[in-house]
N, C-alpha and C positions, 0 to 999 in steps of 0.2 A: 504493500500500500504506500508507504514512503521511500524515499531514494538511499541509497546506500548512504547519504550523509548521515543517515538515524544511527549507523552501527561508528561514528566516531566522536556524536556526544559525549562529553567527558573525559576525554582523551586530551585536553589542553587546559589547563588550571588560570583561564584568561577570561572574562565574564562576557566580553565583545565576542572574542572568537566562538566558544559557547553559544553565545544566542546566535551565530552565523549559521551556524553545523542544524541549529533547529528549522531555522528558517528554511536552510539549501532543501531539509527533510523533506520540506513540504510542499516544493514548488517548482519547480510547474506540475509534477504528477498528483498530486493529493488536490491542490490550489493552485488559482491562477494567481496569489499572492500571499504574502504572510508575515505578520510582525511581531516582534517581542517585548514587549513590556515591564519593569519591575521598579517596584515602590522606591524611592526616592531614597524615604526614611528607611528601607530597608538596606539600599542599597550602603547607605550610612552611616549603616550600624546602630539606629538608632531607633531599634526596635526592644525597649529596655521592660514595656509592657507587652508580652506576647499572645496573651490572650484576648488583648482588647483589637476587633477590629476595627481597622485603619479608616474607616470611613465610618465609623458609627455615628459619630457626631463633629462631623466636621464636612462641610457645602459640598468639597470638591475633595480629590484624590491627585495627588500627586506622582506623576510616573516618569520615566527615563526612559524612552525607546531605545532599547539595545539592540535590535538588529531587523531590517527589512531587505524584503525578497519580493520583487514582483518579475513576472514568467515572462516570457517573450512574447510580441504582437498588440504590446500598450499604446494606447496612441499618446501616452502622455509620460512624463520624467518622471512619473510618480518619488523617485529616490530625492532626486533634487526637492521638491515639495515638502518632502516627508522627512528630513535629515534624520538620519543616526547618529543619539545623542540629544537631539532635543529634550528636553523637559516641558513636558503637557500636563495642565491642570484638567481633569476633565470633573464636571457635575455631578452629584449626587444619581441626576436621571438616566443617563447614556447607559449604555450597556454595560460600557467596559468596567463602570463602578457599581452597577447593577451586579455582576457575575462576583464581584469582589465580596458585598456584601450576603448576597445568596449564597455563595460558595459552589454554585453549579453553572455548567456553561449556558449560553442564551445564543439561541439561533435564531436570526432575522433573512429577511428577503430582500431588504437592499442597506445600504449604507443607513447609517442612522443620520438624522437634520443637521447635530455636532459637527460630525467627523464632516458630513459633507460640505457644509456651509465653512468648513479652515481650509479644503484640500480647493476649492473654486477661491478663497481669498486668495490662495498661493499661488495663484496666477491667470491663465485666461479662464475667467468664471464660464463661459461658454461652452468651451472645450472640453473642460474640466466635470461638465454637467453632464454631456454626452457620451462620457466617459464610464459616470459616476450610474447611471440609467443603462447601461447593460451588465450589473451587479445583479447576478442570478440569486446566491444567498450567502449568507454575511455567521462568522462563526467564532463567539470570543470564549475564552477557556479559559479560568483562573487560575495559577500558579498556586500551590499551596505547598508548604512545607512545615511536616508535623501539626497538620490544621493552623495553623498560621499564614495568610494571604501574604504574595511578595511580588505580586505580578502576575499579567495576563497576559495568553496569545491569542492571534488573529487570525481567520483565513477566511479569503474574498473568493467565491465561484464566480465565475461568468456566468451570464444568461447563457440558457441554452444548455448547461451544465446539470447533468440530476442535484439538486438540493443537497444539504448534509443530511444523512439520514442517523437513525440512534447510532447504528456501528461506527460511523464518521467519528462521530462526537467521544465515543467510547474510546476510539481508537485513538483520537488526538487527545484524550485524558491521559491516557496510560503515556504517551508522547511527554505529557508537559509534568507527570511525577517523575520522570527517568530528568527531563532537564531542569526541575529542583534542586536534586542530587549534585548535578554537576553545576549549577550555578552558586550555589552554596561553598562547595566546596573550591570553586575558584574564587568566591568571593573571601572565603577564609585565607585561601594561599597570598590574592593581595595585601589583604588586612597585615600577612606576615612577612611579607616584600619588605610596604610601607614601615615596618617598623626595622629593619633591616634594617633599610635606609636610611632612615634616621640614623641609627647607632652609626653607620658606616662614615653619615656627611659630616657627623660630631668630631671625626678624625681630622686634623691640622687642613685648613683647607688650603687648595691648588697644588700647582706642581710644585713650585720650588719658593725658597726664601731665603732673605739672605739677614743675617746677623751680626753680632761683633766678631768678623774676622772670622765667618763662619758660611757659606753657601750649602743650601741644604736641597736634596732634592726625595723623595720618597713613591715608594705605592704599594701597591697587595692587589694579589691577584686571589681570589678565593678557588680554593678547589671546588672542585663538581663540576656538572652542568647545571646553570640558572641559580648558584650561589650569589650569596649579595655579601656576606659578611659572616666569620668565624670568632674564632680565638685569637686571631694574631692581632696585636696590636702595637702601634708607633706613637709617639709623640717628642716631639721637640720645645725645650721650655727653655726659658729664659728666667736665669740665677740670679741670685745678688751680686755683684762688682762686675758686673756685663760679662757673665761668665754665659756657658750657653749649654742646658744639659741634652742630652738627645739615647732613647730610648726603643728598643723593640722588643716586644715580651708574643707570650703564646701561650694562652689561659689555653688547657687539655679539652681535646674535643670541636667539635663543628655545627655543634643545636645551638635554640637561643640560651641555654644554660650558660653555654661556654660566652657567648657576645654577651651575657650579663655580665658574668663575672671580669671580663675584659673590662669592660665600661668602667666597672667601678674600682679595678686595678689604677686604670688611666688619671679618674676623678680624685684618689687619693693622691697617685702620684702630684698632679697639678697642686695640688693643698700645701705637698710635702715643697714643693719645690721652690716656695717663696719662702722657707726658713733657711738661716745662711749657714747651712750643716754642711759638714765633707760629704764627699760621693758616697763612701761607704756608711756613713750612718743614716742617709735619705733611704737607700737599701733596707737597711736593718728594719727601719721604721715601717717602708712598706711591707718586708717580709711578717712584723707583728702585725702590721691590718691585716692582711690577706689571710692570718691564719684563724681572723672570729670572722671572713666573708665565706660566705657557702659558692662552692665551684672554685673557687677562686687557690685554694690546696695546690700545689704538687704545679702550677706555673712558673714560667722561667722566664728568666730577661735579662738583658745585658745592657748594661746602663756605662756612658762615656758623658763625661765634662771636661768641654773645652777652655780655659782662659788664653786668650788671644795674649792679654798683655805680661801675664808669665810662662807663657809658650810652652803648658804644661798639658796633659788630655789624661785627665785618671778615670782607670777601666774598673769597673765591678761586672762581674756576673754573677749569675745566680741560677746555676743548673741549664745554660743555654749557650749551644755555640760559639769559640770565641769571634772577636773582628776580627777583620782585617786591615790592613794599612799597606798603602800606595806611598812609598817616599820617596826621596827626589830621583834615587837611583833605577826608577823605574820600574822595581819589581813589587808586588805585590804579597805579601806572607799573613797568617795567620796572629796574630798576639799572644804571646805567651803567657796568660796569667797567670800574676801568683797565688792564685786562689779561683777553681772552677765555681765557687758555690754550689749549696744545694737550692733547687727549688724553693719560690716564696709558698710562705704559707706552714713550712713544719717547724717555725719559730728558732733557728738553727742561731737566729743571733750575730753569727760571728762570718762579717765579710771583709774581707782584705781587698784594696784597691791597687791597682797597678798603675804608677804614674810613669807616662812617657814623656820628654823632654823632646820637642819638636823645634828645632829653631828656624826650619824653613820648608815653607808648603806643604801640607798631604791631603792624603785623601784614603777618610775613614769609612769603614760599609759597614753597618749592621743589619745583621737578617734574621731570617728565622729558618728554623731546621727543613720547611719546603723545597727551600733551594739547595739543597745539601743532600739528602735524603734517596736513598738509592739501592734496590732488591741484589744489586748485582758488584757493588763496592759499600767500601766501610767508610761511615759517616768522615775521619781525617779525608779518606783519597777523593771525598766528593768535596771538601773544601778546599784541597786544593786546585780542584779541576775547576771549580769559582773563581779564586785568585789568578788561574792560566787568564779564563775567561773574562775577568776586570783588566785585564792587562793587554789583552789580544781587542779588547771594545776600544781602549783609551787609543793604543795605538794607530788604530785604523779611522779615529775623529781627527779631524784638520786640528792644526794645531790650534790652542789655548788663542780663542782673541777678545773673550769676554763676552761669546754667545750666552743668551741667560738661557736659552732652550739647551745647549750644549748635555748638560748634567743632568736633568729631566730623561732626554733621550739616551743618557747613559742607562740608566735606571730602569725605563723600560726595556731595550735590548736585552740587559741581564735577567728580569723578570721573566723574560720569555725565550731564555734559553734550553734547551732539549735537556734532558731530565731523565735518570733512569727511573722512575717512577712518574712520569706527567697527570697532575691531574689529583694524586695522591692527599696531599696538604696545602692549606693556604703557602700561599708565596709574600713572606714582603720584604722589602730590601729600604734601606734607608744610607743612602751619600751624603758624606759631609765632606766640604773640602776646607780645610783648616788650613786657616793664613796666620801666621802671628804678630803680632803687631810690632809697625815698624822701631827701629830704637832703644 
């Protein structure tokens, strides 16, 4: 009875595409047209009373048209008319609020006076009428999920067409509980995008920044396909005596447990960073938060402070990969520090910082174990096949003339280097290029 688009509803976690897949169901072979509908405030989440329906007492019904389908041999744009995406207030009387408040579908034999009197405003009223006058019979179906209304579908015969009979109507019931289901459920998947999102844009914004005697450039690539945001986390802060801290940690795991407990690693961190403490006791302090924050256990992070004007960069880690460093001499190696740390969170207390003495230019990386990380070598030979690869990216850049995209594009090239595990764990990588101050 419907077209093969009925067997890929719910197959895309996308509320647009979804009501596409409905619409394709039913048209041209079921309907000479077909549209989809769904409450505003549903769509909004702001359905907080579920038992009350949406039109009990309120004129009009607010709806969102999510997808339309009209069949070939229209004489008119109906699409253009009808945009997808519009928002339509329609009355208490029409059908389509009709069907909402019944809870059962309502079959007519031509357009209702509403719907027709907006589709002849939208353009030549004439045409539009002669159009609207070979409408054989008219078919709207109310969305419900767990008896709660969330939206209506539509389907338009031509004259000349047999009318919807009970099997019709039956048929296209069963049709609009399967794309409930899937509307729901996409509408869940964005609701956890959008919060994704958030967390993710809460991260230092744009590509790159420049400091005291410090250009910074960062990203993360999340593992999966259709990830927004994990565990790994960056940020670069700004210390007391224009010192300049810069940081990338990997709260365990890839649900939002793990981008909770990141967040508020980060939000401590930023607390911590305006008390005028050594690198290694800023540590210490997060290591005590993170071990009364839930998820937040058994994270690693490796924290570098630069001062520019004593040309010093002291390293802490804490159970994470060490850096690296690019110096004048062109090669790139790992950091030896004097203390691997344990992971924040098991209250271990005691971190020891590594101070490097830099008197002229480098360039410091910190990442996370994604970039390292490999089924087929051991975590040192994959850092240093990093280090080859920071060396072999610099090389092959035009020489240093103070491009500000320069080091951005450093950044991403390493991000999306080939990987014996691709895909595995988030990716981030964070460049600093430390200048010391002149004098």
């Amino acid at each position: 009875m419907f077209s093969p688009a009925a067997d890929v509803i719910g197959s895309e976690l996308d509320l647009r595409l979804t009501g596409s897949h409905v619409v394709h169901a039913l048209t041209p072979g079921f309907c000479e047209a077909a549209s989809l509908f769904v409450l505003e405030r549903w769509r909004r989440e702001e359905d907080t009373h579920p038992a009350a329906p949406p039109a009990s007492d309120a004129p009009r019904v607010e709806a969102r048209r999510l997808a339309l389908r009209v069949g070939p041999g229209s004489a008119e744009d109906w699409e253009e008319a009808l945009p997808v995406g519009e928002m339509v207030s329609f009355p208490r009387d029409t059908p389509y609020a009709q069907a909402l408040l019944a809870g059962h579908a309502q079959v007519l034999e031509r357009v209702d006076p509403y719907m027709a009197e907006r589709l002849m405003a939208a353009g030549d009223g004439d045409a539009r009428r002669g159009d609207l006058r070979r409408v054989g019979s008219f078919l709207v179906v109310p969305l419900r999920l767990r008896g709660v209304p969330i939206g209506f579908m539509t389907c338009t015969r031509r004259e000349g067409r047999t009318p919807f009979r009970p099997a019709d109507v039956a048929a296209v019931e069963a049709l609009a509980a399967r794309a409930c289901v899937a509307l729901d459920n996409a509408r869940r998947y964005e609701r956890e995008r959008r919060t994704a999102l958030a967390i993710r844009d809460s991260l230092p914004p744009g590509p790159a920044q420049k400091l005291e005697g410090c250009r910074i450039a960062h990203g993360c690539l999340p593992a999966g396909k259709g990830s927004v945001v994990g565990g790994d986390w960056y940020d670069v802060l700004r210390r007391p005596g224009d010192r300049v801290g810069l940081i990338v940690g990997d709260a365990m795991g890839h649900g939002p447990e793990s981008a909770v407990a990141m967040i508020q690693l980060r939000t401590a961190l930023r607390t911590l960073a305006g008390l005028d403490i050594p690198a290694a006791e800023l540590i210490r302090r997060l290591d005590a938060l993170a071990s009364e924050t839930p998820g937040a256990s058994f994270a690693t992070c490796v924290y570098a402070e630069w001062d520019a004007r004593e040309r010093t960069c002291s390293l802490v880690g804490a159970g994470h990969p060490p850096p690296l460093l690019r110096g004048p001499d062109g090669r790139t190696a790992p950091v030896a520090l004097t203390g691997a740390g344990l992971p924040l969170g098991l209250g271990a207390g005691s971190y020891e910082p590594t101070v490097l003495t830099l008197p002229e230019p480098a360039l410091l990386a910190l990442y996370s174990d994604g970039l390292v990380e490999s089924r087929e070598a051991d975590i040192d030979q994959e850092i240093g096949r990093l280090a080859r690869a920071l060396d072999e990216a610099v090389a092959e850049q035009p020489a240093d003339t103070g491009d500000p995209a320069a080091l951005p594009a450093l950044c991403e090239r390493l991000l999306h280097r080939p990987s014996g595990t691709p895909g595995a764990d988030d990716r981030t990588l964070l460049l600093a290029e430390l200048t010391p101050a002149a004098g």
